[in-house]
Backbone as CSV, one residue per row, in Angstrom:
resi,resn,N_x,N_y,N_z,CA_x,CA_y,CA_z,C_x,C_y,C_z
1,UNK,-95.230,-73.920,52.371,-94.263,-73.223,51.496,-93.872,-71.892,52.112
2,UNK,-92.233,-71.312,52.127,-92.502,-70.114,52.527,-92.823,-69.468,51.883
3,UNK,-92.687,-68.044,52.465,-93.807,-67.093,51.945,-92.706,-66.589,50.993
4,UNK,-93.359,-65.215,49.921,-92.347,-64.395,49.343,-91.625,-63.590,50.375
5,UNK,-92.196,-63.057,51.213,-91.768,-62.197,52.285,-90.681,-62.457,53.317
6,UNK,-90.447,-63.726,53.358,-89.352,-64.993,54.086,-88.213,-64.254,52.918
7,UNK,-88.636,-64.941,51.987,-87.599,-65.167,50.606,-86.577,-63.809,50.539
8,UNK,-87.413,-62.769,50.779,-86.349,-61.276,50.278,-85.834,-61.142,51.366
9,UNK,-86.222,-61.455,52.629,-85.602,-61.301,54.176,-84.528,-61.717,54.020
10,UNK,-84.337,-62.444,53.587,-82.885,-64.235,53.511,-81.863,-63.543,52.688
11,UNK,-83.052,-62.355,51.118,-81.711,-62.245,50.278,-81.112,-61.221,50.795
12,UNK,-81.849,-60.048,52.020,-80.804,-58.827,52.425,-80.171,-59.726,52.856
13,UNK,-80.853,-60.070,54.128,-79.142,-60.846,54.986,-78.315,-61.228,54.388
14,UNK,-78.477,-61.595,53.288,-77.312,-62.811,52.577,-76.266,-61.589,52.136
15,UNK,-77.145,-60.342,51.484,-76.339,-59.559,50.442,-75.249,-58.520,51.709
16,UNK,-75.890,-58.055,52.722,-75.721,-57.538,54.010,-74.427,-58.373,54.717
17,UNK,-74.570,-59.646,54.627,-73.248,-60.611,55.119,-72.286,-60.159,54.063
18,UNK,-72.490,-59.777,53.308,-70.807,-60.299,51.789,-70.716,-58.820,52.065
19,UNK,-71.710,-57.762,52.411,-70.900,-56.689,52.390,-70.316,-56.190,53.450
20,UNK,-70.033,-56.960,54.411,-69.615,-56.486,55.881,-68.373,-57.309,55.631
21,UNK,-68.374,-58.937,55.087,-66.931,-59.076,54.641,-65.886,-58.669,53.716
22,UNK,-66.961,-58.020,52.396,-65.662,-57.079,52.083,-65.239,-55.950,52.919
23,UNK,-66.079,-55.359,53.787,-65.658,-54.310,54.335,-64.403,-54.689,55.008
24,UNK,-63.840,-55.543,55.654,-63.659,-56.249,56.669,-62.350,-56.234,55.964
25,UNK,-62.226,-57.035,54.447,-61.311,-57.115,53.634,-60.769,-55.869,53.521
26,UNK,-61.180,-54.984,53.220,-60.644,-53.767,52.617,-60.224,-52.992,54.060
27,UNK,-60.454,-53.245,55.281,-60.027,-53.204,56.563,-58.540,-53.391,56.887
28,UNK,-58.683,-54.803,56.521,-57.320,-55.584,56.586,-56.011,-55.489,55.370
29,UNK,-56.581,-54.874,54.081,-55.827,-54.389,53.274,-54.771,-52.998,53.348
30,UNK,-53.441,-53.026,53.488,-52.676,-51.725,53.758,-53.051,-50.841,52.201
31,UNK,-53.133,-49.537,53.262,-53.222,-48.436,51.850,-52.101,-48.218,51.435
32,UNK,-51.956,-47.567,49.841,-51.139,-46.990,49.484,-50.506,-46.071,49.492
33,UNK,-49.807,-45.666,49.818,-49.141,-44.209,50.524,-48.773,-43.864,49.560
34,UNK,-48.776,-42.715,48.448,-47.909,-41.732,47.514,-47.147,-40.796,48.561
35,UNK,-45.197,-40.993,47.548,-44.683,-40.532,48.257,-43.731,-39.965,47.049
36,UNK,-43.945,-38.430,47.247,-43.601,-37.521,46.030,-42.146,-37.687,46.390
37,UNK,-41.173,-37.767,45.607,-39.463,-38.091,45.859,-38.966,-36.800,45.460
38,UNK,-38.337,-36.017,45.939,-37.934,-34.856,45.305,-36.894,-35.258,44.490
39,UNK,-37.195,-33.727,43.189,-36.472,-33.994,42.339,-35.065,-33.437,42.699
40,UNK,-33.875,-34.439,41.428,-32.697,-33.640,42.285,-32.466,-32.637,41.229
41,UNK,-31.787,-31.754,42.064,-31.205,-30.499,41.308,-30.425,-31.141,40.043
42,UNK,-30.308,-30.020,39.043,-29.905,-29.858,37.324,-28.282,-29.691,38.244
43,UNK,-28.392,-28.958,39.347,-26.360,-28.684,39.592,-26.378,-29.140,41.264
44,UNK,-25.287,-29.210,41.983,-25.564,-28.765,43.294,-25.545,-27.522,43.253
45,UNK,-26.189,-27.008,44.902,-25.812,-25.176,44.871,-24.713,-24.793,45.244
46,UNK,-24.153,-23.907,44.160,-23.114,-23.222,44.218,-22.010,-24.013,43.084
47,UNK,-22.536,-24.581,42.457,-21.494,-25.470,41.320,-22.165,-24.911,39.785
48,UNK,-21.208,-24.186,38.869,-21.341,-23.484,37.630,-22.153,-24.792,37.020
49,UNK,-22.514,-24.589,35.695,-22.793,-25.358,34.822,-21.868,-25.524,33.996
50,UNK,-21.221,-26.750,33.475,-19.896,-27.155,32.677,-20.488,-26.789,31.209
51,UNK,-20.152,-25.868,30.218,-20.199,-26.235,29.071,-19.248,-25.990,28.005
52,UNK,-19.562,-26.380,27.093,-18.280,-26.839,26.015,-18.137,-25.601,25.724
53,UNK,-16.567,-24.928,25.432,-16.498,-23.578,24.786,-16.753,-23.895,22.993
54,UNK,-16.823,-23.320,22.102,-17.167,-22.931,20.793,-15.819,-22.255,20.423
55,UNK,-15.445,-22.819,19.229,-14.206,-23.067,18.615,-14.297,-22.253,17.611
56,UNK,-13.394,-21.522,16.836,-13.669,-20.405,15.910,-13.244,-21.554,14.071
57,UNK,-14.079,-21.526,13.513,-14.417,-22.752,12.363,-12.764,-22.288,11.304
58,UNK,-11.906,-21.236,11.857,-11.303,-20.687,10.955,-9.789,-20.901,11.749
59,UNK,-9.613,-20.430,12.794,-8.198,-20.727,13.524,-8.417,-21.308,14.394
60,UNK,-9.698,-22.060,14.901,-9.570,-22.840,16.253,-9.347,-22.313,17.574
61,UNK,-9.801,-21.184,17.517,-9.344,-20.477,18.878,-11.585,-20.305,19.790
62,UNK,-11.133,-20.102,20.730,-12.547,-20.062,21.719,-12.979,-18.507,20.756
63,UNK,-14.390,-18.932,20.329,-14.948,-17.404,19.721,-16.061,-16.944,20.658
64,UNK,-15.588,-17.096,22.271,-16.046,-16.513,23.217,-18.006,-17.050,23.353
65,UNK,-18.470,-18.204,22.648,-19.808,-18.326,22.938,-19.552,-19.845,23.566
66,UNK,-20.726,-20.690,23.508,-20.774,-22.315,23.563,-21.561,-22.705,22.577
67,UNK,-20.973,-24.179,22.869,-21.582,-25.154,21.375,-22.932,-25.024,21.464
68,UNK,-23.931,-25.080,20.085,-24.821,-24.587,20.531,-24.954,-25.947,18.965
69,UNK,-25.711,-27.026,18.775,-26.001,-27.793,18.094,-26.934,-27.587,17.010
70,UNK,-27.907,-26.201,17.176,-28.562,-25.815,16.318,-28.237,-24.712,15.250
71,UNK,-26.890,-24.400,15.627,-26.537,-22.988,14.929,-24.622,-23.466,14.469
72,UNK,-24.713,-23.131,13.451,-23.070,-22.834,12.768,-21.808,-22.409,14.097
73,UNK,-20.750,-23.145,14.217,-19.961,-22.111,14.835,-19.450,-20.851,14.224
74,UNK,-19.310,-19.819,14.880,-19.371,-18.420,14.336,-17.599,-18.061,14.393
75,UNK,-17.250,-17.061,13.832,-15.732,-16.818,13.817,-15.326,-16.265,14.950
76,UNK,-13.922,-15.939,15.413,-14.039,-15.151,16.445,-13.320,-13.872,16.406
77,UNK,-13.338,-13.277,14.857,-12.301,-12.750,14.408,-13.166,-11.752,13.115
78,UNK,-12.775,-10.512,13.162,-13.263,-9.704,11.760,-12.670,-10.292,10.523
79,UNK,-11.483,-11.007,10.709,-10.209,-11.423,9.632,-11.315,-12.562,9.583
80,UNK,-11.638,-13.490,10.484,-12.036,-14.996,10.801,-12.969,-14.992,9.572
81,UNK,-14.179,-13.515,9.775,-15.349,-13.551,9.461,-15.100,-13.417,7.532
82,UNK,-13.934,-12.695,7.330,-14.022,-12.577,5.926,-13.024,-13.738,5.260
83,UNK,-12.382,-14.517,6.219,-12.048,-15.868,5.779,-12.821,-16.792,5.018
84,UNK,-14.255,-16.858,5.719,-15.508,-17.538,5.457,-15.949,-17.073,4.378
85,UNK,-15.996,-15.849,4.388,-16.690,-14.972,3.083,-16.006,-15.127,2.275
86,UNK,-14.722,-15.219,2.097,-13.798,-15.404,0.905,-13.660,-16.495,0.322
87,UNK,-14.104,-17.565,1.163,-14.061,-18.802,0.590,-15.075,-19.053,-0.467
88,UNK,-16.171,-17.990,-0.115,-17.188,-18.421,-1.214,-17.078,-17.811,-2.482
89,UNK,-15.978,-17.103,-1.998,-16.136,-16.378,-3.272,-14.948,-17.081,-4.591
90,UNK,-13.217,-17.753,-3.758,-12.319,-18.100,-4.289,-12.368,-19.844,-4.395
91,UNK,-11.877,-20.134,-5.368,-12.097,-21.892,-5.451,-11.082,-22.193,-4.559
92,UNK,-11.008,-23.049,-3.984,-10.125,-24.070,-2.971,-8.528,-23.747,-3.242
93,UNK,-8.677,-24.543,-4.209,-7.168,-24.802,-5.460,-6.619,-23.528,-4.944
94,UNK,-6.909,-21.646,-4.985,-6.077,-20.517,-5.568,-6.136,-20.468,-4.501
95,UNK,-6.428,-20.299,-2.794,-6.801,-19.663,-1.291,-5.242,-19.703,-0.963
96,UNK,-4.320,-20.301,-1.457,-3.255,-20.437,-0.527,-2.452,-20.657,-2.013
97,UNK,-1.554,-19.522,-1.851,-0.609,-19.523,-3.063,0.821,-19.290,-2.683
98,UNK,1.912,-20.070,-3.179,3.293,-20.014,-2.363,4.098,-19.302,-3.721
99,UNK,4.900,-18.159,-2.837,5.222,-17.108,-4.003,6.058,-18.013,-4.821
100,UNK,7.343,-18.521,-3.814,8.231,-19.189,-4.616,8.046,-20.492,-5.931
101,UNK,6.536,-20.748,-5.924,6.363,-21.887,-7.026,5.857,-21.238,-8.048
102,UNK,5.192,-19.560,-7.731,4.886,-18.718,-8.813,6.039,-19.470,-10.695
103,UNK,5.274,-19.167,-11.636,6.298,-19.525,-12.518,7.166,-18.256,-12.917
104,UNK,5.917,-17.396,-13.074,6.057,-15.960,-13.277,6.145,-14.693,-12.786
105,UNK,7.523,-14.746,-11.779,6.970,-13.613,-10.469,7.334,-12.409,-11.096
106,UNK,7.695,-11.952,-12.306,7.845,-10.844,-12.841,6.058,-10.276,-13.002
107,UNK,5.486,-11.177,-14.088,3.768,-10.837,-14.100,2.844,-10.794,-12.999
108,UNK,3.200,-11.946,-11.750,2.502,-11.695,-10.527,2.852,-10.111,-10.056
109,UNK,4.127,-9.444,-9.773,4.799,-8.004,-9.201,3.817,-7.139,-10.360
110,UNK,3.305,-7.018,-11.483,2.885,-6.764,-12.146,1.536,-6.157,-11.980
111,UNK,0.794,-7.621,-11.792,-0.221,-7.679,-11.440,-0.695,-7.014,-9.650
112,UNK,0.471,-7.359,-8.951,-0.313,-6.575,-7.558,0.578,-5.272,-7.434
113,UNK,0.837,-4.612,-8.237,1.377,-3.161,-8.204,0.517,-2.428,-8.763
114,UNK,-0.732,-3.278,-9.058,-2.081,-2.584,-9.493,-2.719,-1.455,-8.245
115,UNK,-3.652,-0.495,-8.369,-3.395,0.138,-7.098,-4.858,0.511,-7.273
116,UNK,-6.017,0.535,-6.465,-7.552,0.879,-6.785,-7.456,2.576,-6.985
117,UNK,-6.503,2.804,-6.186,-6.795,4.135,-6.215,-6.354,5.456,-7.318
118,UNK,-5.087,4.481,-7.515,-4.238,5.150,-8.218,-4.514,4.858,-9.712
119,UNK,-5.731,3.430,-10.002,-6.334,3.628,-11.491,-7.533,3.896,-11.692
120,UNK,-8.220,4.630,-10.557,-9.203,5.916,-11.109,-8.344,6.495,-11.178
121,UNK,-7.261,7.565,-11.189,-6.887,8.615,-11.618,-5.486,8.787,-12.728
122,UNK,-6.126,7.588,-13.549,-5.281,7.003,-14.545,-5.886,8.194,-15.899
123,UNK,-4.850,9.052,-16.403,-5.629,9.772,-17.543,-5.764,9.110,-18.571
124,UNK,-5.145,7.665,-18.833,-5.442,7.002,-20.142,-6.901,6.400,-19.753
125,UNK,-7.594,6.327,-18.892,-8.761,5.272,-18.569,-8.257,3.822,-18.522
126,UNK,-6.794,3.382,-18.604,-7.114,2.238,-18.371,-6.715,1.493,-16.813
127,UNK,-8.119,1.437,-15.900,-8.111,1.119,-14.991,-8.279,-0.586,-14.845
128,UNK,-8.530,-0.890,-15.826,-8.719,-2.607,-15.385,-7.539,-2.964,-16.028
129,UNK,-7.760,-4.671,-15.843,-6.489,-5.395,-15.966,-6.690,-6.584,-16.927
130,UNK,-6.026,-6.858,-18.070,-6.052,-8.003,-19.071,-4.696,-8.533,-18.862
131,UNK,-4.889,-9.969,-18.340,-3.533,-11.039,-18.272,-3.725,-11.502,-19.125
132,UNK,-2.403,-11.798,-20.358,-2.769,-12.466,-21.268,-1.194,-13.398,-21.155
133,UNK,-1.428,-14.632,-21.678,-0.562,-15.725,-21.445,-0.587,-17.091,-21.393
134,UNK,-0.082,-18.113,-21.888,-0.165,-19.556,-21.580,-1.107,-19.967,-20.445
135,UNK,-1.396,-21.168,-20.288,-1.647,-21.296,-19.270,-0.704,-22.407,-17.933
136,UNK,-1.016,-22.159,-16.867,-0.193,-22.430,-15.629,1.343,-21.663,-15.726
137,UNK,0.964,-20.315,-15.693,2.049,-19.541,-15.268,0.914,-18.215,-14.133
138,UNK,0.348,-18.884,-13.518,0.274,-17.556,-12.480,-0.515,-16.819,-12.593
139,UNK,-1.938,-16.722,-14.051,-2.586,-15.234,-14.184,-3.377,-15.812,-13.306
140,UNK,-3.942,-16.704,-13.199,-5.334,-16.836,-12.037,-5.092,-16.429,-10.646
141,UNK,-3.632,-17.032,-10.094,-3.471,-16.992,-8.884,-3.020,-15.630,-8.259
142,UNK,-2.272,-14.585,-9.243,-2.152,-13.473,-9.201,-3.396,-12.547,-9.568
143,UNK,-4.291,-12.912,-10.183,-5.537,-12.074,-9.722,-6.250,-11.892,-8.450
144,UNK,-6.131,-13.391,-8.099,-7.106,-13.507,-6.794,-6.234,-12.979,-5.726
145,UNK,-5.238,-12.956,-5.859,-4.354,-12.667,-5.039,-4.322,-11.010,-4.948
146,UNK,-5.195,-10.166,-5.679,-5.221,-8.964,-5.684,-6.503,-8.814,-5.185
147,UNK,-7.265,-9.698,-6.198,-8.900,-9.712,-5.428,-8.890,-9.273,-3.738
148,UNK,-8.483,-10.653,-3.612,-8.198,-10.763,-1.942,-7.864,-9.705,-1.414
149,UNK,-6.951,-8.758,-1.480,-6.253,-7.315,-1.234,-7.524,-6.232,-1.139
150,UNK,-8.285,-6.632,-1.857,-9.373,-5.111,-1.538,-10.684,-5.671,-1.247
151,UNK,-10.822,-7.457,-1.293,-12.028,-7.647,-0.730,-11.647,-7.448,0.858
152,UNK,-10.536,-7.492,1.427,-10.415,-7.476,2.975,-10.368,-5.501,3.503
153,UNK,-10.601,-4.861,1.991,-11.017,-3.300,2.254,-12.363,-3.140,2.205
154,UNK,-13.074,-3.977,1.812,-14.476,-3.927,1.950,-15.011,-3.661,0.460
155,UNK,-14.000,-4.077,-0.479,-14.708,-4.089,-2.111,-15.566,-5.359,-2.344
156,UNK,-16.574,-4.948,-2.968,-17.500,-5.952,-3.291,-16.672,-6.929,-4.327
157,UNK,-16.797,-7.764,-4.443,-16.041,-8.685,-5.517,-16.763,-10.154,-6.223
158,UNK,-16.366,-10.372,-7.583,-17.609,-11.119,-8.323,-16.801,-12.035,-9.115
159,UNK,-16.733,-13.101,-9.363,-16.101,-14.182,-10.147,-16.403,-15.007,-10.649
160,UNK,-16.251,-14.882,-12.308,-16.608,-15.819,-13.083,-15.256,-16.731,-14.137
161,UNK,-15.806,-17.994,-13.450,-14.969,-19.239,-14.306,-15.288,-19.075,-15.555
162,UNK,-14.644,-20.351,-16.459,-14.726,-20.355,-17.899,-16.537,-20.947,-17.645
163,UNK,-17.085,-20.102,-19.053,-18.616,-20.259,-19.214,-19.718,-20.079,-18.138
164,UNK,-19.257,-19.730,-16.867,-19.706,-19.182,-15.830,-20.931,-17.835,-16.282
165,UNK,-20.208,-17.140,-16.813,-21.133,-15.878,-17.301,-22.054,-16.114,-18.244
166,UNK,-21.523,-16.851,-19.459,-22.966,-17.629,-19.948,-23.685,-18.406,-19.561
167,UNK,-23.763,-19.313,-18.839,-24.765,-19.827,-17.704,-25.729,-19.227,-17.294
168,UNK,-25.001,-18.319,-16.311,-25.906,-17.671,-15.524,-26.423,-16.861,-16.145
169,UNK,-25.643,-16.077,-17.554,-26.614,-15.337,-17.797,-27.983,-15.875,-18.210
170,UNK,-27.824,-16.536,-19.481,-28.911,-17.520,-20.337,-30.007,-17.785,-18.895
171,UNK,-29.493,-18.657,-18.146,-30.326,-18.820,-16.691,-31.380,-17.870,-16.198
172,UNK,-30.618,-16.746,-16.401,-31.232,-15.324,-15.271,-32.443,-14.759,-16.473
173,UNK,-31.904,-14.813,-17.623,-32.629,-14.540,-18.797,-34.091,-15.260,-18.988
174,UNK,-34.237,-16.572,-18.668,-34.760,-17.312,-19.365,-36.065,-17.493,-17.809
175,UNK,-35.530,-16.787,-16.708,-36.293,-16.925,-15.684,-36.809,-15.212,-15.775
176,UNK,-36.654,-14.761,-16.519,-37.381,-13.283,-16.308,-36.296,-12.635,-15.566
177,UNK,-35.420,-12.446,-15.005,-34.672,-11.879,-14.058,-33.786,-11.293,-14.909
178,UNK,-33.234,-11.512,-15.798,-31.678,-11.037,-16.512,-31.428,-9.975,-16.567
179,UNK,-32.523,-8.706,-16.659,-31.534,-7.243,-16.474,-31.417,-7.503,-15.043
180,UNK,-32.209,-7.313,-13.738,-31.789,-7.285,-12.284,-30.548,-8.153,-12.398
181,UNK,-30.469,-9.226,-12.904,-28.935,-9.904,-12.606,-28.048,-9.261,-13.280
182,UNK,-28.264,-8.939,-14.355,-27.468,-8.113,-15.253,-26.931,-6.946,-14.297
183,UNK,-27.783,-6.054,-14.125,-27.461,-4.510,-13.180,-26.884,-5.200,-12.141
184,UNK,-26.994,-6.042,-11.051,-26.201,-6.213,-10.181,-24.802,-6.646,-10.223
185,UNK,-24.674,-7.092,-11.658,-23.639,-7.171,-12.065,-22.608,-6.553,-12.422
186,UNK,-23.272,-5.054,-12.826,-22.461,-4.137,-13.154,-21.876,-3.165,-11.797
187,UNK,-22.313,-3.148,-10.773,-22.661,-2.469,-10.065,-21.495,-3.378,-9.143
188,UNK,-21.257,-4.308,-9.221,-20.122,-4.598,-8.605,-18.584,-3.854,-8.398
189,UNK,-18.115,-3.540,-7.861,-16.694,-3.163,-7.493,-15.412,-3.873,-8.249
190,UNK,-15.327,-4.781,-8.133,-14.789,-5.545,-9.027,-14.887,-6.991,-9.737
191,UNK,-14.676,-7.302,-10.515,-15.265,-7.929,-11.563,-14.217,-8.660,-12.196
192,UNK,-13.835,-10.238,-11.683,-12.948,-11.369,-12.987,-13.656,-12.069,-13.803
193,UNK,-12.885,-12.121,-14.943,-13.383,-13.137,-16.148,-12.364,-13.600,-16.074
194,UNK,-11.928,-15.194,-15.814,-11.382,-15.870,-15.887,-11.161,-16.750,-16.568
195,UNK,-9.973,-17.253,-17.320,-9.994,-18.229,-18.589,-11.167,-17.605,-19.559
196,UNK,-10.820,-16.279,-19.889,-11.556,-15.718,-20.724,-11.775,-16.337,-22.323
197,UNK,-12.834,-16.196,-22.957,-12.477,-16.898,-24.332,-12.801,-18.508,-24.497
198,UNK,-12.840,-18.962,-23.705,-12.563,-20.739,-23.841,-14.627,-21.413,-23.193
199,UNK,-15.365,-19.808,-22.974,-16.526,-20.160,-22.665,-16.993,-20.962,-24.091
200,UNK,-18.184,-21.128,-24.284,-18.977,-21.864,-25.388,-19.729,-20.238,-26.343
201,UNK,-19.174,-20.816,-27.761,-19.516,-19.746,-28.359,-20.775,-19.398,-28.443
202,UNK,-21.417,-17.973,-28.553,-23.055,-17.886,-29.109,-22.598,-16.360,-28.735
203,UNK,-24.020,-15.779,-29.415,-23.722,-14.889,-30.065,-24.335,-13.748,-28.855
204,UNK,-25.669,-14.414,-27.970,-26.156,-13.344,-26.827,-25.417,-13.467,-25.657
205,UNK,-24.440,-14.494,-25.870,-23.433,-13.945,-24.575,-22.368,-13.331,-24.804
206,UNK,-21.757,-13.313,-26.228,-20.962,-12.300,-26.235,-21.141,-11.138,-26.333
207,UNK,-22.638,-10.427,-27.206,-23.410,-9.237,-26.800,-23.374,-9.324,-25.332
208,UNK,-23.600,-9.952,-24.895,-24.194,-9.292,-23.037,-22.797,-9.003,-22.574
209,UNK,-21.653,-9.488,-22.667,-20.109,-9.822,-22.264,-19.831,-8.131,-22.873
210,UNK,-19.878,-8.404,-23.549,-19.682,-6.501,-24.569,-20.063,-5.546,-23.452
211,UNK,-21.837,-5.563,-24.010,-23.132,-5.202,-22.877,-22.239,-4.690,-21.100
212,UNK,-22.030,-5.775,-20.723,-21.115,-5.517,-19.324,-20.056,-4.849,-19.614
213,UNK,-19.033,-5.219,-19.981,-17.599,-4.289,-19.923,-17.876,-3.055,-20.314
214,UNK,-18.926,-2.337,-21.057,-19.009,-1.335,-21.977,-19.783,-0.871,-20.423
215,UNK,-20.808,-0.936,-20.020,-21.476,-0.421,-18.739,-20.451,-0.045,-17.563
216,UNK,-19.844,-1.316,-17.207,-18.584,-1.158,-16.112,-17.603,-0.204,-16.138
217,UNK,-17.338,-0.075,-17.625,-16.181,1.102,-18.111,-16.777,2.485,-17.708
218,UNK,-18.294,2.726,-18.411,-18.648,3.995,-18.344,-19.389,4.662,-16.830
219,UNK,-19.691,3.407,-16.073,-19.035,3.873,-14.180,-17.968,3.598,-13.609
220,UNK,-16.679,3.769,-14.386,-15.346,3.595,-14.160,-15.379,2.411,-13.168
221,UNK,-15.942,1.246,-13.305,-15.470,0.112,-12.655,-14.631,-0.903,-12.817
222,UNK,-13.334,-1.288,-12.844,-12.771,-2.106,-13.234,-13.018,-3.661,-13.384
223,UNK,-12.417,-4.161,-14.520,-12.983,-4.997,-14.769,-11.433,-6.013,-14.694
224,UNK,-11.418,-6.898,-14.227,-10.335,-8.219,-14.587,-10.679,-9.596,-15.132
225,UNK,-9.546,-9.481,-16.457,-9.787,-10.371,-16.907,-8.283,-11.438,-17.515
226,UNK,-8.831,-12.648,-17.609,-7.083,-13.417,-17.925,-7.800,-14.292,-18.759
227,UNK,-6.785,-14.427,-19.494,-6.776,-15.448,-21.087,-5.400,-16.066,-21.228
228,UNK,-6.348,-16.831,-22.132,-4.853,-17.876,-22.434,-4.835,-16.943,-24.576
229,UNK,-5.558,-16.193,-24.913,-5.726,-16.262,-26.364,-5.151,-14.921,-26.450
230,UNK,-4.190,-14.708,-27.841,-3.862,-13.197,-27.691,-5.502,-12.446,-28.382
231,UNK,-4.807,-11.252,-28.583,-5.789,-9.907,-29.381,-6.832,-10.533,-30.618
232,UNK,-5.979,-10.959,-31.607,-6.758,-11.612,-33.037,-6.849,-13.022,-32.502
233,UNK,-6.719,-13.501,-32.042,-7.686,-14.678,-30.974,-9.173,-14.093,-30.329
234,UNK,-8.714,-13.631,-30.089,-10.284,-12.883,-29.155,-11.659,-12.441,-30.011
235,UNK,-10.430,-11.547,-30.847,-11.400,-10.894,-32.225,-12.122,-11.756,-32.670
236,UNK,-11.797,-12.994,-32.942,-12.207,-14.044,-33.818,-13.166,-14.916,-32.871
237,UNK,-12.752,-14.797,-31.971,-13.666,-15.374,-30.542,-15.003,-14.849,-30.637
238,UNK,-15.130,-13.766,-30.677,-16.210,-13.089,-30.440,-17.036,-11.996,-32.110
239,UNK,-15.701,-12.011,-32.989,-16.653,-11.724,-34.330,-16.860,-10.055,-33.884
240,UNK,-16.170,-9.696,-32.835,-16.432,-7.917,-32.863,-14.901,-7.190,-32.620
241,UNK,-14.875,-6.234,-33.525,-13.513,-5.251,-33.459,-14.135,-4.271,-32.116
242,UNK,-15.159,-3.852,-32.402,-15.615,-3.205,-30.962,-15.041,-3.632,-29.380
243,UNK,-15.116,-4.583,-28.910,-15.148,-5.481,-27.893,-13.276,-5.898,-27.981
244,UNK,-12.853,-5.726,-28.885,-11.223,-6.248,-28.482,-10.613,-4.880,-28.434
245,UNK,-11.355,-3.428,-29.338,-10.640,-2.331,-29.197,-10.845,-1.792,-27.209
246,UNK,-12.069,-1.865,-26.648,-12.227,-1.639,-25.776,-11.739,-2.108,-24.676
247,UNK,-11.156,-3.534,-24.573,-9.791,-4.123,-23.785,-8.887,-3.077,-23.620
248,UNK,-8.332,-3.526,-25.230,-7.186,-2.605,-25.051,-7.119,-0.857,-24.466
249,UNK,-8.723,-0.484,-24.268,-8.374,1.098,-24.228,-8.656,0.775,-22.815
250,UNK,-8.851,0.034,-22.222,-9.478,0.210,-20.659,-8.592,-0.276,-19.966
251,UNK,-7.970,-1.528,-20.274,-7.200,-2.337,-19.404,-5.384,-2.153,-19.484
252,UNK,-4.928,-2.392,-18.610,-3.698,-2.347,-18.099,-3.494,-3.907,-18.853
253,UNK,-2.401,-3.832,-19.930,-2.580,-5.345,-20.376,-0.747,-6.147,-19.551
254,UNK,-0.729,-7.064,-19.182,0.231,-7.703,-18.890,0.618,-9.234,-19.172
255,UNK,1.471,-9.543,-19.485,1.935,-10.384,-19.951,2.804,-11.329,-19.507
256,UNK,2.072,-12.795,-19.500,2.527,-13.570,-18.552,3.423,-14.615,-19.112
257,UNK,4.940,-14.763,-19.762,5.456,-15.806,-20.321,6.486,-16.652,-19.477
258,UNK,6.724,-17.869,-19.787,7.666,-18.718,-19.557,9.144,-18.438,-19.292
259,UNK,9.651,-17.518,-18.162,10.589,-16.949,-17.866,11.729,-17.863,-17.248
260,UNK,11.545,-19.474,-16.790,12.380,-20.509,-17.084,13.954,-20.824,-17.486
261,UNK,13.589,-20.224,-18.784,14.819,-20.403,-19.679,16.138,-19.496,-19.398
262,UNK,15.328,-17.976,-18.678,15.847,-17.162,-18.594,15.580,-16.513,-17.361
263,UNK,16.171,-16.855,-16.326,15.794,-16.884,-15.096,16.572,-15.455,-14.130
């Protein structure tokens, strides 16, 4: 029998043979060469980078930057910039008003012969403005149309639709906030109530409505306002002689009728 000592002799050799033929293999195998590819240039050299100019969101003209996908296009214009701003402030419908479809261009001439300056130094106090008249003859569009005139002087300016002011007030109220909204309210420059009267009746918004005009008056701030309801309309609107005498002592009242017939 062989021995053990035979036996392990046999298994180097054996293990000693397979590893000289893989060697042999891995001999005859080509290596892999890494071969770093350069990257190509973002431009050639000496060629700008192309990019899109940036369009002004208001007249379409280059507002001197590029498109930039994360950010608003910007105006390119001081006019441009209060285009934007004005929009938030005027509804769609009034931004563009054509004199000649006016109904009433006697009350529109009326209305913008109003003068900021010249009604602070009004000795009657009445520096604001009450349009009173039908409606679709012109008081809305001839307000804003004045608005517009001193928001592009840098007057702060504030506008409330029908029931607008009760909303927000009740809102501002009911969240803890209502004097801060209140005071910032007063503190405005100028100030429309629009389609005055036709809000939803109650009794703490016409106190607060009082509340405001009575504050605004006594820091000579003007206040504008347009209705479709005369004087004893209003009275009855609101249940106070207080509040309709104070119109009349503050405001410049004008009158907007159906001039049609009589052209």
């Amino acid at each position: 029998m062989p021995s053990a000592r035979s036996d392990s002799e046999k298994l180097l050799k054996a293990q000693a043979k397979i590893m000289m033929q893989q060697a042999k293999i891995m001999r005859q195998t080509p290596k892999k060469i890494r071969v770093d590819t350069p990257k190509k240039p973002a431009n050639p050299p000496g060629q700008q980078i192309k990019r899109e100019a940036e369009l002004c969101p208001v007249c379409g003209k280059p507002n001197g930057s590029y498109v930039n996908s994360y950010a608003r296009p910007a105006p390119c214009s001081e006019d441009c910039r209060l285009e934007i701003a004005w929009a938030d402030v005027c509804q769609l419908l009034y931004r563009e008003t054509e004199y000649d479809r006016l109904p009433d261009k006697e009350g529109f001439h009326e209305i913008m012969a109003w003068d900021y300056d010249e009604a602070m130094k009004r000795e009657d106090n009445r520096f604001g403005l009450l349009a009173i008249g039908p409606t679709r003859l012109g008081k809305t569009r001839s307000l804003y149309m004045l608005l517009k005139r001193y928001f592009w002087k840098g007057k702060s300016v504030r506008v409330f639709e029908t029931g607008d002011f009760g909303r927000e007030c009740a809102e501002a109220f009911r969240s803890l906030g209502g004097l801060k909204w209140f005071n910032s309210i007063v503190r405005v420059d100028l100030v429309l109530l629009d389609d005055h009267g036709r809000e939803k009746k109650s009794e703490s918004s016409g106190r607060s409505m009082f509340d405001l005009f009575e504050k605004r008056t006594s820091r000579k701030l003007p206040t504008f306002i347009s209705t479709n309801f005369s004087g004893m309309e209003i009275k009855n609107k609101y249940l106070d002689d207080a509040y309709l005498a104070r119109l009349r002592e503050f405001c410049q009242i004008v009158t907007f009728q159906d001039r049609s017939a009589n052209p």
